[in-house]
C-alpha positions as CSV (number, residue, x, y, z in Angstrom):
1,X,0.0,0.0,0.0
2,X,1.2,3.6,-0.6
3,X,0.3,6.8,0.0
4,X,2.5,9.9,-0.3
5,X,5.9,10.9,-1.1
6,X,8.7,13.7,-1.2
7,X,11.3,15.4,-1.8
8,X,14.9,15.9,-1.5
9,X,15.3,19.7,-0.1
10,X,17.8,20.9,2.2
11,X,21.1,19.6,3.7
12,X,21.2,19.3,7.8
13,X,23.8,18.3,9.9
14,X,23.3,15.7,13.0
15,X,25.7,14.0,15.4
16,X,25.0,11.4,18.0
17,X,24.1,12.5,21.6
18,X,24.7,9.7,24.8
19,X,23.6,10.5,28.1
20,X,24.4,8.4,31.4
21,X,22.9,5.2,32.4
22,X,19.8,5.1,34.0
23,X,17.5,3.2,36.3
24,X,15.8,-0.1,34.8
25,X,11.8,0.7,33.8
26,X,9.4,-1.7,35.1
27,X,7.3,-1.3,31.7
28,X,9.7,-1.7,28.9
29,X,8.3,-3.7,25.8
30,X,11.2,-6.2,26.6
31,X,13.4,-7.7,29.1
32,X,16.5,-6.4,26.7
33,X,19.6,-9.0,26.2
34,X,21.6,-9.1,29.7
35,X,23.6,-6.6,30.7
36,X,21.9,-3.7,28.7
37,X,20.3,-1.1,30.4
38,X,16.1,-0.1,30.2
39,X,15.0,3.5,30.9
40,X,11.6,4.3,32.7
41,X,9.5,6.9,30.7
42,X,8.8,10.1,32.4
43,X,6.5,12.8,32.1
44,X,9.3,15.4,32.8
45,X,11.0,16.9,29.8
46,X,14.2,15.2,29.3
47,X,14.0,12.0,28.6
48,X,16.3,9.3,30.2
49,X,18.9,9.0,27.6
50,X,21.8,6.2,27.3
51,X,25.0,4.9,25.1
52,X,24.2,2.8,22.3
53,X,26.6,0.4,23.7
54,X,24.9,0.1,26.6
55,X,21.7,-1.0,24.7
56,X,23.5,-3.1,21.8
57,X,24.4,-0.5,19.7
58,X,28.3,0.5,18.1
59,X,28.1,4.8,18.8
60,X,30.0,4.9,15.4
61,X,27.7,3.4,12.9
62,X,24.7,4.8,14.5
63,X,26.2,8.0,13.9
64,X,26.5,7.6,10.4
65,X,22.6,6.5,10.1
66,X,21.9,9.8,11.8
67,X,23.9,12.0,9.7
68,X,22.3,9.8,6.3
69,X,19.0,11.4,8.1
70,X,20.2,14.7,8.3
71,X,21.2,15.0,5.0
72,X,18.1,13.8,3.6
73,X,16.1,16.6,5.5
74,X,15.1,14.9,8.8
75,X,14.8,18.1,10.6
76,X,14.3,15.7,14.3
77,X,15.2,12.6,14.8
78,X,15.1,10.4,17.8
79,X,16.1,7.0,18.5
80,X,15.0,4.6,21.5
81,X,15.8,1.2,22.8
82,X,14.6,-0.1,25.5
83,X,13.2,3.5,26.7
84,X,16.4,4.7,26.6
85,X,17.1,7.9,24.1
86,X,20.3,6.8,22.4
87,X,20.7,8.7,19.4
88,X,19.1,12.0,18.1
89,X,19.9,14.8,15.8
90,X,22.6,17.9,16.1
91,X,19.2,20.0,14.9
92,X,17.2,18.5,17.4
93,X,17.9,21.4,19.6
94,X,16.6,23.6,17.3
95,X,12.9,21.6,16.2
96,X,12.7,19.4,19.3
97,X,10.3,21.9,21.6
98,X,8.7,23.7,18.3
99,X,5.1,22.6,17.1
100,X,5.4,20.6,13.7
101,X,1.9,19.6,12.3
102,X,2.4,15.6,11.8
103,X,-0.5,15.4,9.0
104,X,-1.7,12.2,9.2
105,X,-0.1,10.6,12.2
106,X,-2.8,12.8,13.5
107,X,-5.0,9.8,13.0
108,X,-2.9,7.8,15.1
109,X,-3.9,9.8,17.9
110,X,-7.3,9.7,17.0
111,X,-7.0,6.2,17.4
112,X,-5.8,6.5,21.4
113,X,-8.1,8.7,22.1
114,X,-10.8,6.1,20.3
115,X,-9.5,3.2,22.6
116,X,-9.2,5.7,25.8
117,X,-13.6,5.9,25.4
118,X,-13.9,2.8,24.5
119,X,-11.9,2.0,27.9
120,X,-14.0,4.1,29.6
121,X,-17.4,2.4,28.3
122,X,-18.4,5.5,26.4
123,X,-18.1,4.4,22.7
124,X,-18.7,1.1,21.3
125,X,-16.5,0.2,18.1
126,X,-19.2,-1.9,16.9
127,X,-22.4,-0.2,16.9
128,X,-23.3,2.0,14.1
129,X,-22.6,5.9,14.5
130,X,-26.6,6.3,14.1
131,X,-26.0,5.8,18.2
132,X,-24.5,9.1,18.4
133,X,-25.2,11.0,15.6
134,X,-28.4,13.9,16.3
135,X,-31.4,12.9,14.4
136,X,-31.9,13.8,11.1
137,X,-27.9,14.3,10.9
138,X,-26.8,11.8,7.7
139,X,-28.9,9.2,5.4
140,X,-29.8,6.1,6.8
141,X,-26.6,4.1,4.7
142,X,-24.1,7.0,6.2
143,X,-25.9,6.8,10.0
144,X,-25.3,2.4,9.3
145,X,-21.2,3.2,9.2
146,X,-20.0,2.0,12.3
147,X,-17.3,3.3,14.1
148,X,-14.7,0.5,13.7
149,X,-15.6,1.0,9.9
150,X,-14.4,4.7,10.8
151,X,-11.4,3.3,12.5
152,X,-10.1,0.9,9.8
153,X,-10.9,3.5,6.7
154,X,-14.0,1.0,5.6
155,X,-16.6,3.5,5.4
156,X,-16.5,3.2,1.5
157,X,-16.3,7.0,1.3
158,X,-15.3,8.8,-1.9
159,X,-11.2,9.7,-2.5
160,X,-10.0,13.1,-3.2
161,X,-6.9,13.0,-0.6
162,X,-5.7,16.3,-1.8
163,X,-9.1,17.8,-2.6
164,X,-10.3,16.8,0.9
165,X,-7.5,18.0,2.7
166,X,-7.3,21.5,0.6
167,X,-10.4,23.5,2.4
168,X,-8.5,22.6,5.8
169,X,-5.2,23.6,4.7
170,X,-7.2,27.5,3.7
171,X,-9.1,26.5,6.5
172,X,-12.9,27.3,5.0
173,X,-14.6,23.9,6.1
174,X,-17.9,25.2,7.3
175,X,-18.2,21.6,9.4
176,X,-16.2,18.7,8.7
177,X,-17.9,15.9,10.2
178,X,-21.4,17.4,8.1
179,X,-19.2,17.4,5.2
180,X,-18.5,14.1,5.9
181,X,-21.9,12.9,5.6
182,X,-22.4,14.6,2.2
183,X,-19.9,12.4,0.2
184,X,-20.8,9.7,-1.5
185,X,-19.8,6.1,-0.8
186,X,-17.9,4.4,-3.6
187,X,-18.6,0.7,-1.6
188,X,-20.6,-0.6,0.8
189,X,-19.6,0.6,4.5
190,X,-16.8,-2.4,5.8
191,X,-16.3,-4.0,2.3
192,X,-13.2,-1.8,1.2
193,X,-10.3,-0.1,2.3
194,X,-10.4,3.8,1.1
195,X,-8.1,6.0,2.5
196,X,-10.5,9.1,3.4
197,X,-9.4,12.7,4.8
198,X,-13.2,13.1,5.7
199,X,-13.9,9.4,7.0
200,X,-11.3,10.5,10.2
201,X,-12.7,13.9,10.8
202,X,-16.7,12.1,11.3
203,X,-15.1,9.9,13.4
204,X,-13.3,12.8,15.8
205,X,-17.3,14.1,15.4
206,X,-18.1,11.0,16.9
207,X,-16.2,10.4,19.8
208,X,-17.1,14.4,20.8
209,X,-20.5,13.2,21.0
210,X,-19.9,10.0,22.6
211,X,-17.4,11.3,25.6
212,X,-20.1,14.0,25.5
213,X,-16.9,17.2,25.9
214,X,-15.5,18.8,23.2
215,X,-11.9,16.4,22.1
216,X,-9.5,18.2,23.0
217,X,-10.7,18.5,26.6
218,X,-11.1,15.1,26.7
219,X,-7.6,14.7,24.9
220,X,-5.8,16.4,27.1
221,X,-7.0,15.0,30.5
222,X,-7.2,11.6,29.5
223,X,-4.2,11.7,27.2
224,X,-1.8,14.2,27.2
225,X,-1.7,15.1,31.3
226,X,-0.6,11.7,32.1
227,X,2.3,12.0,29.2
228,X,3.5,15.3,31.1
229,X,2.3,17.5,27.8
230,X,1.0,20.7,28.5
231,X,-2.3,22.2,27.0
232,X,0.1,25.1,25.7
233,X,2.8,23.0,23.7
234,X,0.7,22.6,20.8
235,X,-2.5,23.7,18.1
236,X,-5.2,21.5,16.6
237,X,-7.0,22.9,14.8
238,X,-10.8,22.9,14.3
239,X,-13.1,23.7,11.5
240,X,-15.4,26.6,11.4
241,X,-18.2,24.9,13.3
242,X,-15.7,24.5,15.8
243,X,-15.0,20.6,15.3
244,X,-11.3,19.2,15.8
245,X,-9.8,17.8,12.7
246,X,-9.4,14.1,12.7
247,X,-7.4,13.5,9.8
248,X,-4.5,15.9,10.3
249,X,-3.5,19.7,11.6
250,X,-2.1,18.6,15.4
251,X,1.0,20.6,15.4
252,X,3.0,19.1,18.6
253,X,6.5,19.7,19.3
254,X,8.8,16.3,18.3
255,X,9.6,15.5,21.9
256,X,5.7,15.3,22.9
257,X,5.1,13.2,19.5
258,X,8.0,10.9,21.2
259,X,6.2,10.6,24.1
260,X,3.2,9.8,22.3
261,X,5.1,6.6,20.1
262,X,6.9,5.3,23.8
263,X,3.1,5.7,25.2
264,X,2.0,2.9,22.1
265,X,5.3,1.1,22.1
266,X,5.0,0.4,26.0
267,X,1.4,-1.3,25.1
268,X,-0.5,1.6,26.5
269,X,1.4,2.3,29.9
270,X,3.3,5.3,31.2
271,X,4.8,4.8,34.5
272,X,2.0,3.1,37.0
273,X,-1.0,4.5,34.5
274,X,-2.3,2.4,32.3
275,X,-3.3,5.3,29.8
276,X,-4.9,3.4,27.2
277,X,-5.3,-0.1,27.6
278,X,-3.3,-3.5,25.8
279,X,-6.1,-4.8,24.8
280,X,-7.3,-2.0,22.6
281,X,-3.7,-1.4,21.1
282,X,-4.1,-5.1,20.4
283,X,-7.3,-4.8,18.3
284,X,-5.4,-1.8,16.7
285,X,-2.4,-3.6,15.6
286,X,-4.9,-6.0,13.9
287,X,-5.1,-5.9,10.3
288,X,-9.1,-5.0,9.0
289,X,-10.1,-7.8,6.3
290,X,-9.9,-5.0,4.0
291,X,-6.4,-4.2,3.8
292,X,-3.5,-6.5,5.7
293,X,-1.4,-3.0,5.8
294,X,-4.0,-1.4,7.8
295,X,-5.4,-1.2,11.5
296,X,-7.3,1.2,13.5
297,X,-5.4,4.0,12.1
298,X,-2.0,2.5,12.3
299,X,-0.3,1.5,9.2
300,X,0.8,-3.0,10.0
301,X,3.8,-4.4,8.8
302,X,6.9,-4.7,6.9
303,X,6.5,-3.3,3.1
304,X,3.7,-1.2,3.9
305,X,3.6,2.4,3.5
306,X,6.8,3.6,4.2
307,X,7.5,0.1,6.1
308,X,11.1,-1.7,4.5
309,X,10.0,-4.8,2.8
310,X,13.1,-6.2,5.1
311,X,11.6,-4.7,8.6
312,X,10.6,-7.4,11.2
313,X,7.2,-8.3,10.5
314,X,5.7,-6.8,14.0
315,X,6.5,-3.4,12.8
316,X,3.9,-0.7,12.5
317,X,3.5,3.3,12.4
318,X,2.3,6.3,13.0
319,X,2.1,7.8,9.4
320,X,2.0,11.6,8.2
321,X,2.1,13.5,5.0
322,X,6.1,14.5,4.4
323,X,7.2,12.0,6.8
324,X,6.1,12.4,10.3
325,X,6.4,8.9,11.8
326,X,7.1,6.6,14.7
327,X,8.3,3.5,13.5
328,X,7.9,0.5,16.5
329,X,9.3,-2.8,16.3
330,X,8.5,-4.8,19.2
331,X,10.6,-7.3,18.6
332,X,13.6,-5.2,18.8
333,X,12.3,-2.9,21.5
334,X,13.0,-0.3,18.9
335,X,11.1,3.1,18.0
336,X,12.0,5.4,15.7
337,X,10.1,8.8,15.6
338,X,11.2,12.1,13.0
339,X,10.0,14.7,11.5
340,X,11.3,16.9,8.7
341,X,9.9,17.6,4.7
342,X,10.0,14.9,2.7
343,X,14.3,13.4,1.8
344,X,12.9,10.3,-0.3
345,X,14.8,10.3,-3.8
346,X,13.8,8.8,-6.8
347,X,15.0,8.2,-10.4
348,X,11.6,8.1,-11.9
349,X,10.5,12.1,-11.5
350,X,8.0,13.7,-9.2
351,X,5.6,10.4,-9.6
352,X,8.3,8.4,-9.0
353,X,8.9,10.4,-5.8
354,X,5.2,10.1,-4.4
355,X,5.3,6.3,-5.4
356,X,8.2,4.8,-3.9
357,X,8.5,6.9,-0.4
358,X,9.7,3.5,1.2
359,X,13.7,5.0,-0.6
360,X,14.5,6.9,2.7
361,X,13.6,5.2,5.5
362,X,14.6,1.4,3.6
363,X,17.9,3.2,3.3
364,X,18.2,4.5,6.8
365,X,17.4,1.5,9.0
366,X,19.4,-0.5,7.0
367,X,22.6,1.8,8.5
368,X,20.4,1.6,11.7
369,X,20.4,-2.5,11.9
370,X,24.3,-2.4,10.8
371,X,24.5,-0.4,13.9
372,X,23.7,-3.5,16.6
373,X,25.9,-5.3,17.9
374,X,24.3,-8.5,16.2
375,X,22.4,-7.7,13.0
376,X,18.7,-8.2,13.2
377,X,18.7,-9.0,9.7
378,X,21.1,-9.5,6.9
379,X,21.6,-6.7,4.7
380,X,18.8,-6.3,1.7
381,X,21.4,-4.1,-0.6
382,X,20.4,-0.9,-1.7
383,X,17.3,0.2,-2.3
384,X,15.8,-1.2,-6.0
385,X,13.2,1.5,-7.5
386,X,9.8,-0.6,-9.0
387,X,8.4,0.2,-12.0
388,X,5.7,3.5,-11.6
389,X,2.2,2.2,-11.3
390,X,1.0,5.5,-9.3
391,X,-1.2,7.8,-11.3
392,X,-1.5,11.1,-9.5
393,X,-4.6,12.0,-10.4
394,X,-6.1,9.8,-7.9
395,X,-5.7,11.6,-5.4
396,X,-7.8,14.8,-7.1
397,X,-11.5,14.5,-6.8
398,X,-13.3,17.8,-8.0
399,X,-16.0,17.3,-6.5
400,X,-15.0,16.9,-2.7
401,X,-13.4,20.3,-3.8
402,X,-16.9,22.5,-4.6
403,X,-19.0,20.4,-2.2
404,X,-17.7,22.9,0.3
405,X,-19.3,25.5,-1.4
406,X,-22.8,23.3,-1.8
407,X,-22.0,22.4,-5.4
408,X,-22.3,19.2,-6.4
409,X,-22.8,15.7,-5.9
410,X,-20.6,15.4,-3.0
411,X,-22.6,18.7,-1.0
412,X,-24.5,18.2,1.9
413,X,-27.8,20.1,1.7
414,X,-28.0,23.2,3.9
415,X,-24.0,23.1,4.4
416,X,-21.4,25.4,2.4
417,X,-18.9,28.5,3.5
418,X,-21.3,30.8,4.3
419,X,-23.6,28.7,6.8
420,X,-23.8,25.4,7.9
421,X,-27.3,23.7,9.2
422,X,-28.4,27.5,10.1
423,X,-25.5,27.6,12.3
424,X,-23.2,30.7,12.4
425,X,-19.5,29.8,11.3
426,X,-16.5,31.2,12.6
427,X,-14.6,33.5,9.9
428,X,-12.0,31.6,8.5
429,X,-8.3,31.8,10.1
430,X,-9.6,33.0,13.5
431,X,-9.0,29.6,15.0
432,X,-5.6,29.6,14.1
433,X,-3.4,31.4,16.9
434,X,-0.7,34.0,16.2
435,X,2.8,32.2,14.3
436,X,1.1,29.3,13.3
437,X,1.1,28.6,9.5
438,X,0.4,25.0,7.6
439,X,3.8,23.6,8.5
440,X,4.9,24.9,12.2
441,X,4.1,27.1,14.7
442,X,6.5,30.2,15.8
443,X,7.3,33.7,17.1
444,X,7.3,35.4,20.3
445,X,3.1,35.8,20.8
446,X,2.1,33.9,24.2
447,X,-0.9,32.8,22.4
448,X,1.2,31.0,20.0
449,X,2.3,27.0,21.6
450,X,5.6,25.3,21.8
451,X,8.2,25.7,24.3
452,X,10.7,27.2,22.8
């Protein structure tokens, strides 16, 4: 399966940064081989940092992954094993405490926040959103979707990745979750895998309604509190109704989006808390029927998405546009999280590029695995382009583009720019706080987060 792309801009430097050893956490993924260290996870700033060597790793050849990173514009990158922050970039001083939106890993977090109510007994995954939804909100065949159809991307909505994302990028969205409900279903609701913008902001609709707060209260009690991430260290943005986006725009500095990967990678548990629970994260790391690359908003598996074909099989990832990820392999008690704008290469042109985004991280983990101490795997070679079967267009769908405007097929009656459901709209930008742009926030204004 593959989504998006990039491309190679920009040149940065990064060197290798060990710490001390720390005390053993009780809630690593693994025991670890004897003799090398575990960290505990902490809600304070700094993470607890070690050698590579103390964790299986040669300092050296870790190095030189980190610098391959660098220079293919990984603008943060952090490496854990075992807990333990063992190798991270020269810039991450710079991007670490600055708000970076992580597109579509936004959906990941969706997903925690999914299993946190469905914890909690508020939402049930298998009952169709018609249990939440007001009345007279949707047809009968978009009130049938359920919410685990939500989860896995089965709702059989229309595609327009690009054309769906465009009205939140110039953020005129009247109401995405009413939007939602206005485009037309291209399958039957849990008989195919379509990768919808609009299918993940309905479902942040639905657990609002569900939890019965508005999500990011409930996000940041239930979620980010316990992580030790501060209401002020980051935007989401809403819609003009007011409604959270599901499907991309949390802008979060790169050390919070760490905590966030070492939150899933230690099955749920921070500390003594038991955040969100195993057996959720276990039904997430299940592949739907529909794809076998594809949980509840996690990307499964070795030669998925951006996933090496040579990867252990347990990996999966938090996935966003440009590559914002946390790559976790169990197995290895290894998580990988960066950010940065695109770095994949390819000899094939700017579809070549959006095909074959595996190129940068296939090449990076393969420096990373010559790295340990015993090789995980052997060494696949270099990277092999495939043939270009992408066509770009796909991810343009006109009309997902004028339905904001109530044109067309895709329009929900009573719902464009100018009034939704006879419900005043917010002007457009006023959600958005002082030095935040598409990419990043910044600048001196207090109302502006990170923590610089």
């Amino acid at each position: 399966m593959r989504r998006f792309g990039g491309f190679l801009v920009g040149i940065a430097a990064v060197s290798l940064v060990a710490g001390d050893v720390f005390a053993v956490g009780a809630n690593a993924a693994t025991d670890g081989a004897p003799g090398q260290v575990q960290c505990a996870v902490t809600s304070g700033r700094d993470l607890e940092r070690a050698a590579p060597e103390q964790v299986g790793l040669n300092s050296e050849r870790l190095h030189e992954a980190l610098a391959f990173a660098a220079g293919r514009n990984r603008l943060n990158v952090q490496v854990f094993r075992h807990n333990c922050l063992i190798g991270e970039g020269l810039t991450n001083d710079q991007t670490g405490n600055v708000a970076w939106n992580i597109w579509s890993a936004t959906k990941s977090i969706v997903s925690l926040l999914a299993g946190i109510a469905w914890d909690q007994g508020k939402l049930d995954l298998t009952t169709p959103i018609d249990r939440y939804l007001p009345a007279g909100l949707g047809d009968p065949v978009h009130r049938s979707i359920t919410v685990e159809h939500l989860l896995t991307e089965t709702s059989g909505m229309q595609v327009g990745v690009l054309t769906e994302g465009a009205t939140g990028v110039i953020p005129i969205d009247p109401n995405s979750a009413v939007q939602a409900l206005g485009v037309p279903l291209d399958n039957s609701p849990g008989t195919a895998f379509s990768y919808s913008q609009r299918n993940v902001d309905l479902l942040a609709y639905v657990l609002e309604l569900a939890v019965g707060e508005p999500l990011q209260q409930f996000a940041q009690r239930e979620l980010f509190d316990p992580l030790g991430v501060p209401r002020s260290d980051y935007y989401w943005a809403r819609d003009r109704s007011g409604h959270t986006y599901g499907y991309a725009h949390l802008m979060i500095p790169p050390n919070d989006f760490a905590k966030l990967g070492l939150l899933v990678s230690n099955n749920g548990q921070w500390g003594a808390r038991q955040v969100v629970s195993g057996d959720y994260l276990k039904k997430a790391r299940q592949p739907s029927p529909a794809n076998p690359c594809y949980g509840y908003l996690f990307w499964l598996g070795a030669g998925c998405i951006e996933n090496p074909a040579f990867l252990p099989a347990d990996v999966y990832t938090m996935s966003g546009l440009g590559m914002q990820n946390v790559f976790i392999i169990p197995s290895l008690d290894l998580t990988v999280v960066w950010t940065g704008a695109f770095g994949n290469v390819s000899n094939q042109g700017f579809t070549g590029v959006l095909q074959n985004i595996a190129e940068l991280p296939y090449e990076f983990f393969r420096k990373v695995f010559a790295a340990f101490d015993e090789r995980p795997v052997p060494d696949p070679g270099p990277y092999v382009e495939p043939p270009l079967q992408l066509d770009p267009r796909r991810f343009i769908d006109v009309n997902l583009l004028i339905a904001v405007f109530g044109i067309g097929p895709a329009a929900y009656p009573g719902c464009t720019v100018f009034a939704c459901l006879n419900n005043a709209l917010a002007p457009p930008f006023t959600d958005i706080p002082p030095g935040c742009a598409i990419l990043v926030c910044v600048g001196p204004d207090p109302r502006t987060p990170g923590i610089r």
